[in-house]
C-alpha positions in Angstrom: -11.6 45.9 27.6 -14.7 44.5 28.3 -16.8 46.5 25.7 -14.1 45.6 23.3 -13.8 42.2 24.0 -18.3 42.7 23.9 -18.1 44.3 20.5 -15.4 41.9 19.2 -17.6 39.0 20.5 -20.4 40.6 19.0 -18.6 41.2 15.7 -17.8 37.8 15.8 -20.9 36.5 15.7 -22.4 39.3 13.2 -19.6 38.5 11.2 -20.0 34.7 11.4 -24.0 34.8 10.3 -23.2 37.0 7.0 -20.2 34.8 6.1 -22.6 32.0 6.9 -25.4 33.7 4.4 -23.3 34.1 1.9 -21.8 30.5 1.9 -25.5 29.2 1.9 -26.0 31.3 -1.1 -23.4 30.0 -3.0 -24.2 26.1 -1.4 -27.9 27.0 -2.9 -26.7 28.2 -5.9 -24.7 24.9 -6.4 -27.2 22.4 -5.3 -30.0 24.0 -7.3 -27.8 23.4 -10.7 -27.1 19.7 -9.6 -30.8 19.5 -9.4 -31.2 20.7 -12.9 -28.3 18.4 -14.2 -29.3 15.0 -12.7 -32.1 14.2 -14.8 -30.8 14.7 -17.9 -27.9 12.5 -17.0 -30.4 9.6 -16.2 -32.4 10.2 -19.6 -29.0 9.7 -21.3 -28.4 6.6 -19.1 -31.7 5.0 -19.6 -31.4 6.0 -23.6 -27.7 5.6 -24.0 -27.7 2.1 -22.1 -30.1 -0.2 -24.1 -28.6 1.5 -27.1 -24.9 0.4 -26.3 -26.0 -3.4 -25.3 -28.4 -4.0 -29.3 -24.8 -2.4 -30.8 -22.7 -4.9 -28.9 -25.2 -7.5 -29.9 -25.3 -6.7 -33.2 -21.8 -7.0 -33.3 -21.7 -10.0 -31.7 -24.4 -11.5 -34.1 -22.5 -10.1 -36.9 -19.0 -11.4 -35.7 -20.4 -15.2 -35.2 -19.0 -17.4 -37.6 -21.9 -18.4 -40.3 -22.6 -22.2 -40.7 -24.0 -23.5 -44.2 -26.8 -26.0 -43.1 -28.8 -28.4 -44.7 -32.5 -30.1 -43.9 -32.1 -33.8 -42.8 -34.8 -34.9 -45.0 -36.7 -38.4 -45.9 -36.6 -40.1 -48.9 -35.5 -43.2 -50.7 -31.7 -44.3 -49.7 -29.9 -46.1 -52.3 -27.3 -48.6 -51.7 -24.7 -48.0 -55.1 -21.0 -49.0 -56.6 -19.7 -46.0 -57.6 -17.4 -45.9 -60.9 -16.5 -44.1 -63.7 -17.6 -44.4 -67.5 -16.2 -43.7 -70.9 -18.3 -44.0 -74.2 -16.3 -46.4 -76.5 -17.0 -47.4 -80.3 -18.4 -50.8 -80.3 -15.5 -51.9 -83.5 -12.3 -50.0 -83.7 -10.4 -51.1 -86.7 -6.5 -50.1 -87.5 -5.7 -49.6 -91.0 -2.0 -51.2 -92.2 0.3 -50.8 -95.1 0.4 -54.0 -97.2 3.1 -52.8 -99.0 6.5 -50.2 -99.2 6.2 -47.0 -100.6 5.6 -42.9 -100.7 2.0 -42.2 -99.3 -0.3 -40.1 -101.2 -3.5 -38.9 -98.9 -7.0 -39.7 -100.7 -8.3 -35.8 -100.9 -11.0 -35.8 -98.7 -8.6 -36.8 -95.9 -5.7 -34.6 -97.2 -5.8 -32.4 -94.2 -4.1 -35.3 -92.3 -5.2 -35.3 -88.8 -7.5 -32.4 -89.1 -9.6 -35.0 -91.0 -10.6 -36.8 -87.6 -14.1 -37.3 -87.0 -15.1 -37.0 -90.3 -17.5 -40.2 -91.4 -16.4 -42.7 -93.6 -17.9 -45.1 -95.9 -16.7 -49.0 -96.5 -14.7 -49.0 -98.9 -13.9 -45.4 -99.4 -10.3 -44.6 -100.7 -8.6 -43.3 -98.0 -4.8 -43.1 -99.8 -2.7 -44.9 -102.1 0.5 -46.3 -101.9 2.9 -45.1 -104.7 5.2 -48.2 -106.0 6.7 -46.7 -109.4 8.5 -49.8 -110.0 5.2 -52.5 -109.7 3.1 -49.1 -111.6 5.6 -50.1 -114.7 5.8 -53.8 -114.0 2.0 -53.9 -114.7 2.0 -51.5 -117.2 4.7 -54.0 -119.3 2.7 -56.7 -118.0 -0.7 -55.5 -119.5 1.3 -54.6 -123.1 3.0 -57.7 -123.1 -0.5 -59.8 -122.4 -2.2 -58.1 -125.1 0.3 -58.5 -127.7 0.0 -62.4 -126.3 -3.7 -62.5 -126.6 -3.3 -61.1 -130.2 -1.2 -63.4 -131.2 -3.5 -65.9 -129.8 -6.1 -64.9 -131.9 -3.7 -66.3 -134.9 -2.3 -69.6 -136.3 0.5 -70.9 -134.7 4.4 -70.8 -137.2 3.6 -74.3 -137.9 -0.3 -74.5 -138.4 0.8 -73.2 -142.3 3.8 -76.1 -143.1 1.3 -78.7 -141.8 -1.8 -77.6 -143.7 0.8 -77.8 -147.0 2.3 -81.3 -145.9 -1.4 -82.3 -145.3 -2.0 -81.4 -148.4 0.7 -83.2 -150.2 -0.4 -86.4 -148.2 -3.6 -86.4 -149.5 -2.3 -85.7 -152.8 0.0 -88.8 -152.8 -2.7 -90.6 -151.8 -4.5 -90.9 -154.6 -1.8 -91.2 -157.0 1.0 -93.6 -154.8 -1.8 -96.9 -155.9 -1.0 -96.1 -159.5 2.4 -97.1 -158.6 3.6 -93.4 -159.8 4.9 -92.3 -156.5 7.2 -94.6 -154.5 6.0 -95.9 -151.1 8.8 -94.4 -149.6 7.7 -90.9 -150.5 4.7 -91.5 -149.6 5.7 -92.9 -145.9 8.1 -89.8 -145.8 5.4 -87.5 -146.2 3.2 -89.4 -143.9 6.2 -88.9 -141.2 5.9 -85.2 -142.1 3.0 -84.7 -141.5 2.6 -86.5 -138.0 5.6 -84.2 -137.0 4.0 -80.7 -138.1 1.1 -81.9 -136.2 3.6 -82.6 -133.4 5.0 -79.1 -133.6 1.7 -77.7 -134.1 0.3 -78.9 -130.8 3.5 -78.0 -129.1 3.8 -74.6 -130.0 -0.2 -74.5 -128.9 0.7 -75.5 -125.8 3.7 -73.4 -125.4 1.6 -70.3 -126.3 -1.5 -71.3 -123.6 1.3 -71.8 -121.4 2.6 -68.1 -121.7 -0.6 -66.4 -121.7 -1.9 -67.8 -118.4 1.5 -67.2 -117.3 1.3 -63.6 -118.5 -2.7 -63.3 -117.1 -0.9 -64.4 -113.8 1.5 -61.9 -113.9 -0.6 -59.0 -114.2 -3.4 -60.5 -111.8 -0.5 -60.6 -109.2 0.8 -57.0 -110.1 -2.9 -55.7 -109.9 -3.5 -57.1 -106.6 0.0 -55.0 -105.6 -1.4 -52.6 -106.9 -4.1 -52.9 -105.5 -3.1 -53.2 -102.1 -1.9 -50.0 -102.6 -5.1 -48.7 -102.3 -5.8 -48.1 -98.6 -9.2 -48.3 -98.0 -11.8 -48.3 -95.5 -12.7 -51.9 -93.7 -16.0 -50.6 -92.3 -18.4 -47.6 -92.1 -17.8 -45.1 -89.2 -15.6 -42.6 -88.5 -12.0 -41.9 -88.9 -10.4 -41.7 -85.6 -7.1 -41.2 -86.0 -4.0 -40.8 -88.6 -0.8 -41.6 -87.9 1.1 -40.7 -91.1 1.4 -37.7 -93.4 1.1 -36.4 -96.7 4.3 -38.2 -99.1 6.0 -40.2 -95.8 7.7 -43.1 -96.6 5.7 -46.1 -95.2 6.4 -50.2 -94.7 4.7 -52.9 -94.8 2.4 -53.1 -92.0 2.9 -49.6 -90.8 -0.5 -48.3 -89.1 -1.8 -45.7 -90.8 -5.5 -44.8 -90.1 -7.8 -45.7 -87.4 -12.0 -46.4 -87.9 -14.2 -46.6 -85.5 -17.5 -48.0 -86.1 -20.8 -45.2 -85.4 -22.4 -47.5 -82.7 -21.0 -47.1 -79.1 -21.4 -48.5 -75.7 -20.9 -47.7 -71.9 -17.8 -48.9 -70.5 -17.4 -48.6 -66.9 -14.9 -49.0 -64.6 -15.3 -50.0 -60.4 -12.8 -51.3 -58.0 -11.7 -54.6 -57.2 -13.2 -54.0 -53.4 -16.9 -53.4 -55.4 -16.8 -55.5 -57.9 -18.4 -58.4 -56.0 -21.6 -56.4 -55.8 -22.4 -55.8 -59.2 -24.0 -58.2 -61.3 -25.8 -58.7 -64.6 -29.7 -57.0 -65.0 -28.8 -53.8 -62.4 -29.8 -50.5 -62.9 -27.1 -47.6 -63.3 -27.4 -44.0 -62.7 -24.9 -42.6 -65.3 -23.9 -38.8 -65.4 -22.0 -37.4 -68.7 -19.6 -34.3 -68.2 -21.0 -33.3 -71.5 -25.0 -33.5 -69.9 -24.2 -32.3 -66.1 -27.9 -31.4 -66.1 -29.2 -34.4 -67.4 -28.7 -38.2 -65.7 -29.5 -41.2 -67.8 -30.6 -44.4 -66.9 -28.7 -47.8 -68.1 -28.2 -51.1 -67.0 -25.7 -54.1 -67.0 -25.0 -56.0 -69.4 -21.3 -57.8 -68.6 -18.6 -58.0 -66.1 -15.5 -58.4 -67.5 -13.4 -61.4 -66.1 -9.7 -59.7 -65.6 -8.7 -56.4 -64.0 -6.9 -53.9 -65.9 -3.2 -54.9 -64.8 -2.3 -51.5 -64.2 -5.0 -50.1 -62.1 -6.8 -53.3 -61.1 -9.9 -51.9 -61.7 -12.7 -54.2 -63.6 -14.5 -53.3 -66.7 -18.8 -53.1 -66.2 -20.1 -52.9 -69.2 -23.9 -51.0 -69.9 -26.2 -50.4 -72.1 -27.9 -47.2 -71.9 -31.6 -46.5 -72.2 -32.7 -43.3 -74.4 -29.3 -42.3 -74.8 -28.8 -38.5 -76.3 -28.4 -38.5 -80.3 -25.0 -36.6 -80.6 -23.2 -39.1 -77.3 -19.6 -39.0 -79.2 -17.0 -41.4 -78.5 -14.7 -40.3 -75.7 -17.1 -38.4 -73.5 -16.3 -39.4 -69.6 -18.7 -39.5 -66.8 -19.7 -40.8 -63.3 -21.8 -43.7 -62.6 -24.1 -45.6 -59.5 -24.8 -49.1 -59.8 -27.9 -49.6 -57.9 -27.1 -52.9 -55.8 -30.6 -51.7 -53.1 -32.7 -49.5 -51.9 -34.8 -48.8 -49.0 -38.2 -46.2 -49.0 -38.7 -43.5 -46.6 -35.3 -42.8 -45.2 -33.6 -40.5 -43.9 -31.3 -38.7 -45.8 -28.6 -36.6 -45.1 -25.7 -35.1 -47.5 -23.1 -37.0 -47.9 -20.4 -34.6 -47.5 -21.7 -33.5 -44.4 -20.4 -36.9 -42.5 -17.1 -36.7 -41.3 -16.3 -40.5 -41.1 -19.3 -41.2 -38.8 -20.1 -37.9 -37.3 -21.7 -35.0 -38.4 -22.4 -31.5 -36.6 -25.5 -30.3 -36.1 -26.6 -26.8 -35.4 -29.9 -26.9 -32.8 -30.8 -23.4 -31.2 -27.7 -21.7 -32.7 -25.2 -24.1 -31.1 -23.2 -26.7 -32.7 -23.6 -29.8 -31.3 -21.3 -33.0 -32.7 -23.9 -36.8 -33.1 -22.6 -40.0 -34.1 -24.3 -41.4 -36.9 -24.6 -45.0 -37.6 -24.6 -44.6 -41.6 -26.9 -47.1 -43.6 -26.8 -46.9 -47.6 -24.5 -44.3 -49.1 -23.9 -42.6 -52.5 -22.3 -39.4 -53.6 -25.0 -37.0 -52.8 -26.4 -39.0 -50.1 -26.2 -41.0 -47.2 -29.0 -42.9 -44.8 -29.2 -42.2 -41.1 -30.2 -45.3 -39.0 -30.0 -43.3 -35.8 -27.9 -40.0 -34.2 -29.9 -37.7 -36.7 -33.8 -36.2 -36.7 -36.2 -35.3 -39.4 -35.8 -31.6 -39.8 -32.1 -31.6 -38.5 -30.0 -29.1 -39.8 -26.3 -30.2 -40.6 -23.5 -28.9 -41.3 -22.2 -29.3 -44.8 -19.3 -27.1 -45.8 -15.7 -26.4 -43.3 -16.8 -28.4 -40.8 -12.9 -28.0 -39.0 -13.4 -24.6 -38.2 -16.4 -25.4 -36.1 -16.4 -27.0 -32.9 -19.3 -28.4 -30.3 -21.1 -25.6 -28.4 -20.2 -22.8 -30.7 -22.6 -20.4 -31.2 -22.9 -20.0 -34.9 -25.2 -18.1 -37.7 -26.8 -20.3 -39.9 -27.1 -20.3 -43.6 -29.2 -23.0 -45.4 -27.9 -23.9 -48.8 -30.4 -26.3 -51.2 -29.8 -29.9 -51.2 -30.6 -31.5 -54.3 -33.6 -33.4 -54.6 -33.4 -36.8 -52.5 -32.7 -39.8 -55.8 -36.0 -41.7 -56.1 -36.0 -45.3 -56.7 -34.7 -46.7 -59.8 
């Protein structure tokens, strides 16, 4: 028992080494591949790492919500009424019927209202007036004044019988002292005679009388006619028709509209501006038809009474070097320049909200108060809350809120306005 219990000791611990050989071998085998692993894990750690955090930063940048900025910048600040204009003919004149009848168009105005804008001389035919019945009144008139004036040109019935009983007088005459011819013959004729020149004279009279009354008659039928003619009061250009071709018209029915070629400026500003503008100031004024180009004019009245309907008053200007082809009936935009102060600084207008504005500084929004000094359309003076150099917000300023990070993207202002 005691060998055995030796040998199974001993095999025991024989045993025990190999087993504990072979585990070692296979420990070794495993730690020497976790050896050869580790660094490469760390090299795509130190690689993969930095890599991950630029993406996520990218993304982020990317991601941020972009802010369209603008330069706070100096310049001149203008104080200015703002108002709108309208280029108006300096006469309009409406054309009227002055009698009944069928309307014939003159034919250069035959295409009715496609005839507007063409130019217009005074007293250019424009259409007539048909009146059949005065057409054959005068025409009767004119036959019946001619046959009057030839019959003028001839000796009255009478002039014949009195040259005869003249004749007779005289011939009695020299034979009634020979006591040949009875005085009372001779005293009849004499009577005679007186009464021929009576009837002479009155049929005289009675044939003036029906000429001029016939020269009368036709002048009066002419000047119907006449004012059948509708003609143009002035030069300029026709600006509207308001009848066609063959309509039946009345008396004092409107039919064309002239407005004279010179124009003016007529502007428009509330009743809460009105009390700064007056006579002599300068005017910025900006045409639809021109938005490139902005004209210089100033003023030349104030009209006394609002417009009842909108109770706005009327400015009106006078432009200086106005463009050649300003038609009437182009709109626009004016600034009446009531001051100005040098070496500002200016900020966009539409970037104020109220009296604030937000300002991006380092990537962060950040609200300021501004105390707002002169302001027109495009711009607005800063008298404190804003720096030279700031950049400001200018576009959706509600979807951006104080300390948001933001991108930024500056946009162009337009050139600060220089003084007038």
């Amino acid at each position: 028992m005691m060998v055995s219990n030796i040998y199974e000791q001993a095999g025991t611990r024989t045993g025990t080494p190999g087993h504990e050989r072979i585990a070692n071998n296979r420990s070794g085998h495993h730690t020497s591949s976790s050896k050869l692993k580790l660094p490469e894990s760390k090299t795509v750690l130190w690689i993969g790492a930095p890599a991950l955090v630029v993406l996520f930063a990218l993304a982020y940048f990317f991601l941020m919500p972009v802010a369209e900025v603008t330069t706070v910048q100096r310049g001149t600040a203008i104080s200015a009424v703002y108002g709108t204009v309208r280029i108006e003919p300096a006469f309009v004149v409406r054309v009227r019927a002055q009698n009944d009848g069928f309307i014939r168009l003159a034919e250069s105005f035959s295409a009715g209202r496609g005839a507007i804008g063409k130019g217009v001389q005074k007293s250019e035919l424009l259409a007539t007036i048909a009146d059949e019945e005065t057409s054959r009144q005068l025409k009767q008139a004119r036959t019946d004044l001619q046959a009057a004036v030839d019959r003028a040109a001839l000796p009255v019935p009478s002039s014949e019988l009195l040259k005869a009983a003249q004749d007779n007088l005289q011939r009695l005459e020299k034979v009634v002292s020979s006591g040949n011819v009875p005085a009372v013959e001779y005293q009849k004729s004499k009577s005679e005679v007186n009464r021929l020149r009576g009837a002479v004279e009155t049929e005289r009279i009675e044939r003036d009388r029906n000429l001029k009354s016939l020269q009368e008659t036709g002048k009066k039928l002419e000047a119907e006619m006449k004012n059948a003619e509708v003609r143009s009061p002035i030069d300029g250009i026709l600006t509207n028709v308001q009848t066609i071709d063959g309509e039946l018209i009345s008396d004092g029915n409107e039919l064309f509209t002239v407005s004279s070629r010179k124009t003016y400026v007529r502007g428009e500003v509330n009743e809460e501006d009105v009390g700064e503008v007056k006579p002599g100031m300068k005017a910025k004024v900006q045409l639809y038809a021109y938005r490139t180009r902005t004209f210089t004019g100033s003023v030349t009245s104030i009209q006394p009474a609002a417009d009842p309907t909108t109770q706005r008053y009327t400015v009106v200007l006078e432009m200086e070097n106005p463009p050649d082809n300003m038609m009437v009936g182009m709109t626009g935009e004016m600034n009446i320049i009531t001051g100005v102060h040098e070496n500002a600084l200016l900020m966009p207008t539409r970037a104020l909200l109220v009296d604030q504005a937000l300002v991006v500084n380092g990537g962060i929004v950040q609200r300021r108060t501004v105390n707002v000094g002169f302001r027109t359309l495009d711009f607005s003076e800063a008298l404190s809350g804003l720096a030279d150099r700031d950049h400001v917000i200018v576009s959706d300023q509600d979807k951006f809120h104080s300390g948001q990070p933001v991108r930024q993207r500056i946009i162009n202002a337009p050139p600060p306005p220089k003084a007038p």
